[in-house]
C-alpha positions as CSV (number, residue, x, y, z in Angstrom):
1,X,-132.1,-7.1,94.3
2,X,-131.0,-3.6,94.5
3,X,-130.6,-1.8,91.5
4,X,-126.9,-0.6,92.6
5,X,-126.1,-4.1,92.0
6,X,-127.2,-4.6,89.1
7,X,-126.1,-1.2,87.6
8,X,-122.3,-2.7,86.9
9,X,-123.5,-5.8,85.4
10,X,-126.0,-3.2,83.0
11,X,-122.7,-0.6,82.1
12,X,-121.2,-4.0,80.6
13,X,-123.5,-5.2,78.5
14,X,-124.0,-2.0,77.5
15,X,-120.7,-1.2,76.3
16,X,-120.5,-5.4,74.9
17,X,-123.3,-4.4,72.5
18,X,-122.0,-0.7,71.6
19,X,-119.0,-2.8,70.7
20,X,-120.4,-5.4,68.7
21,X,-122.5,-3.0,66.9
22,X,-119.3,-0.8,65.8
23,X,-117.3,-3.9,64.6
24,X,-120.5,-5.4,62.6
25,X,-120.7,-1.8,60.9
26,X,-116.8,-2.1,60.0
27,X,-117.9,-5.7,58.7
28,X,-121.3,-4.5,56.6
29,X,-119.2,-1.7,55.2
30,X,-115.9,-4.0,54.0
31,X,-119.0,-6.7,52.4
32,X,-120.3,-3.8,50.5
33,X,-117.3,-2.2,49.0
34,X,-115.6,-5.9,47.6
35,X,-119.5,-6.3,46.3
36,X,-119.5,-3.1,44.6
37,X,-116.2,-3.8,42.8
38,X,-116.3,-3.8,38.8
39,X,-113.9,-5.5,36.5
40,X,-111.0,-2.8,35.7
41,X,-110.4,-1.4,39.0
42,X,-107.4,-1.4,41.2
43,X,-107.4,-2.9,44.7
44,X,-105.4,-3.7,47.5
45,X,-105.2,-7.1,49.1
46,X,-104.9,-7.7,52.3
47,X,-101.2,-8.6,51.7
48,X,-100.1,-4.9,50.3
49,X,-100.2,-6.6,46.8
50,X,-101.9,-3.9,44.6
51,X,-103.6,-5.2,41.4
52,X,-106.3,-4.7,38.9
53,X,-109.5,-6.7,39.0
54,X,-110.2,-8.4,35.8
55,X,-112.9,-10.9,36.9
56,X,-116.0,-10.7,40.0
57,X,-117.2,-13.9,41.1
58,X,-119.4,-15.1,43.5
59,X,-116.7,-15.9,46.0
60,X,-113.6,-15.2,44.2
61,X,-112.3,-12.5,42.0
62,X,-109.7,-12.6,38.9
63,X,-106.6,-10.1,39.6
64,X,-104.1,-8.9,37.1
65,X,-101.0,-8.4,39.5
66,X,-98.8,-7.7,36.2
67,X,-99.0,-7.8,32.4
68,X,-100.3,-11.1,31.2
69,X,-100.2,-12.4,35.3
70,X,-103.7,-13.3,36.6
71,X,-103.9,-15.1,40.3
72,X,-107.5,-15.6,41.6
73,X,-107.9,-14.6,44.9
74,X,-110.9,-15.0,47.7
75,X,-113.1,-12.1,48.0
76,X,-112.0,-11.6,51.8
77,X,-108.7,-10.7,50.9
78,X,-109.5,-7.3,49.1
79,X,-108.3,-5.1,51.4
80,X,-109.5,-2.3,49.4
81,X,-111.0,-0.6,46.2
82,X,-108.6,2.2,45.4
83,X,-109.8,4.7,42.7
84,X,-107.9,5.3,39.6
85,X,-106.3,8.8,40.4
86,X,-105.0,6.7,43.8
87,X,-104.4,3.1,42.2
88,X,-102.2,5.0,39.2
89,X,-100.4,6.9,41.5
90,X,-99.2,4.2,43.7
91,X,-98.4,1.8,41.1
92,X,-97.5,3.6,38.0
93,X,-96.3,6.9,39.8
94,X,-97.8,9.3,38.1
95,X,-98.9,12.5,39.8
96,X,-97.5,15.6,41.2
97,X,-95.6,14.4,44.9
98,X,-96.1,17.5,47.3
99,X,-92.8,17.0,49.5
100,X,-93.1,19.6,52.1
101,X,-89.8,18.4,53.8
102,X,-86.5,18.9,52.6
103,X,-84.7,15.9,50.2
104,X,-82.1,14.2,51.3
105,X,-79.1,14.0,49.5
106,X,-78.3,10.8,47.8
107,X,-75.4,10.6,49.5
108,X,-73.8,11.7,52.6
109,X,-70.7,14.3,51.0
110,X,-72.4,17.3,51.9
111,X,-73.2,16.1,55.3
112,X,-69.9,15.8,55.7
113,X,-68.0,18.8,54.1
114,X,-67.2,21.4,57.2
115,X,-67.7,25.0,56.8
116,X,-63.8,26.1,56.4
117,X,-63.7,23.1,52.9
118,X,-60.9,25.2,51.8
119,X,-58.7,24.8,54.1
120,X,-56.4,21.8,53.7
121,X,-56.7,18.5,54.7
122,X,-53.5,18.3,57.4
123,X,-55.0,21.7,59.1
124,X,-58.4,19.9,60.1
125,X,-58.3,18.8,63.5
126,X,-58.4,14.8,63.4
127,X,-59.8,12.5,66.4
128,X,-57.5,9.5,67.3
129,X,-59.7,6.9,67.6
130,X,-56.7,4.3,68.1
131,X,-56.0,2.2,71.0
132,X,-53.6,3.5,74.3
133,X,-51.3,1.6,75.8
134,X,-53.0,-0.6,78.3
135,X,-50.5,0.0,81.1
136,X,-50.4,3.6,80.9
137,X,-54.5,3.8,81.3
138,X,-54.0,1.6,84.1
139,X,-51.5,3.3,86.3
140,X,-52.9,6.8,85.5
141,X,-56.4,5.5,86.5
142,X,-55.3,4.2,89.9
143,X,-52.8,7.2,90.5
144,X,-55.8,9.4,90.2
145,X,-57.6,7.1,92.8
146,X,-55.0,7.3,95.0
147,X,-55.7,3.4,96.1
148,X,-53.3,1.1,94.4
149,X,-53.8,-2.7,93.9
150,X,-52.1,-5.0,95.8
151,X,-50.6,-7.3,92.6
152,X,-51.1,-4.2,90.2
153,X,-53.8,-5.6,87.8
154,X,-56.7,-4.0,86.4
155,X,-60.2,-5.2,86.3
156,X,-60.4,-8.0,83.5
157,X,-56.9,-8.9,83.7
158,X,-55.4,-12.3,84.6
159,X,-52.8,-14.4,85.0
160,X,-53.6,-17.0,82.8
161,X,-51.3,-17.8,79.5
């Protein structure tokens, strides 16, 4: 065999075992951080529930989700170990925010409000958003055509009663 050939099949097993190797790094690292946890700590389970860990067992591990509320869950679905600046923040909030944006209001007033406010209400131009007479759209819509309908009906019209 040429070695041309057998360069393809070479790139792909190359790239199978640079992929493997990445994923079983992800997989080492997740088995040492839920090993490394210590009764006390907040964590995140897989689910988004944040709690505190009360309990490490071999397997499973003892979580406070509220005051007086302990659920045992399986080591596996510890998402992550969050450290006690982090964990306090989310769940207590505590800590200073840093909004860079700018708040929205609360409610929509001041989106609202035009820039001449004083003026009063019967000055401000309103839109009509009521319905027209259907036979006046309808003649004024083939008059502009110029081609009018044999039985003078509009699209979507019948006879029917």
């Amino acid at each position: 065999m040429n070695i041309v050939t057998l360069l393809p099949f070479i790139v792909l097993i190359g790239a199978m075992f640079l992929m493997t190797r990445s994923a079983k790094k992800k997989q080492q690292a997740a088995a040492q951080m839920r090993n490394e946890m210590q009764p006390g700590t907040g964590v995140r389970t897989i689910g988004g529930m944040y709690a505190t860990v009360k309990e490490v067992n071999d397997d499973t591990v003892l979580l406070e989700v509220a005051p007086g509320v302990h659920a045992v869950y399986a080591k596996n679905s510890i998402g992550a170990v969050l450290d006690d600046e982090e964990y306090n923040r989310i769940v207590h909030g505590d800590g200073d925010l840093k909004i860079d944006a700018p708040v929205v209001p609360d409610d929509a007033s001041s989106l609202t409000e035009s820039a001449g406010a004083d003026k009063d209400e019967d000055d401000v131009a309103r839109i009509d958003l009521g319905k027209k007479a259907e036979g006046d759209d309808a003649e004024k819509a083939h008059d502009a055509a110029g081609d009018e309908p044999k039985d003078k009906k509009s699209d979507g019209e019948s006879d029917a009663k």
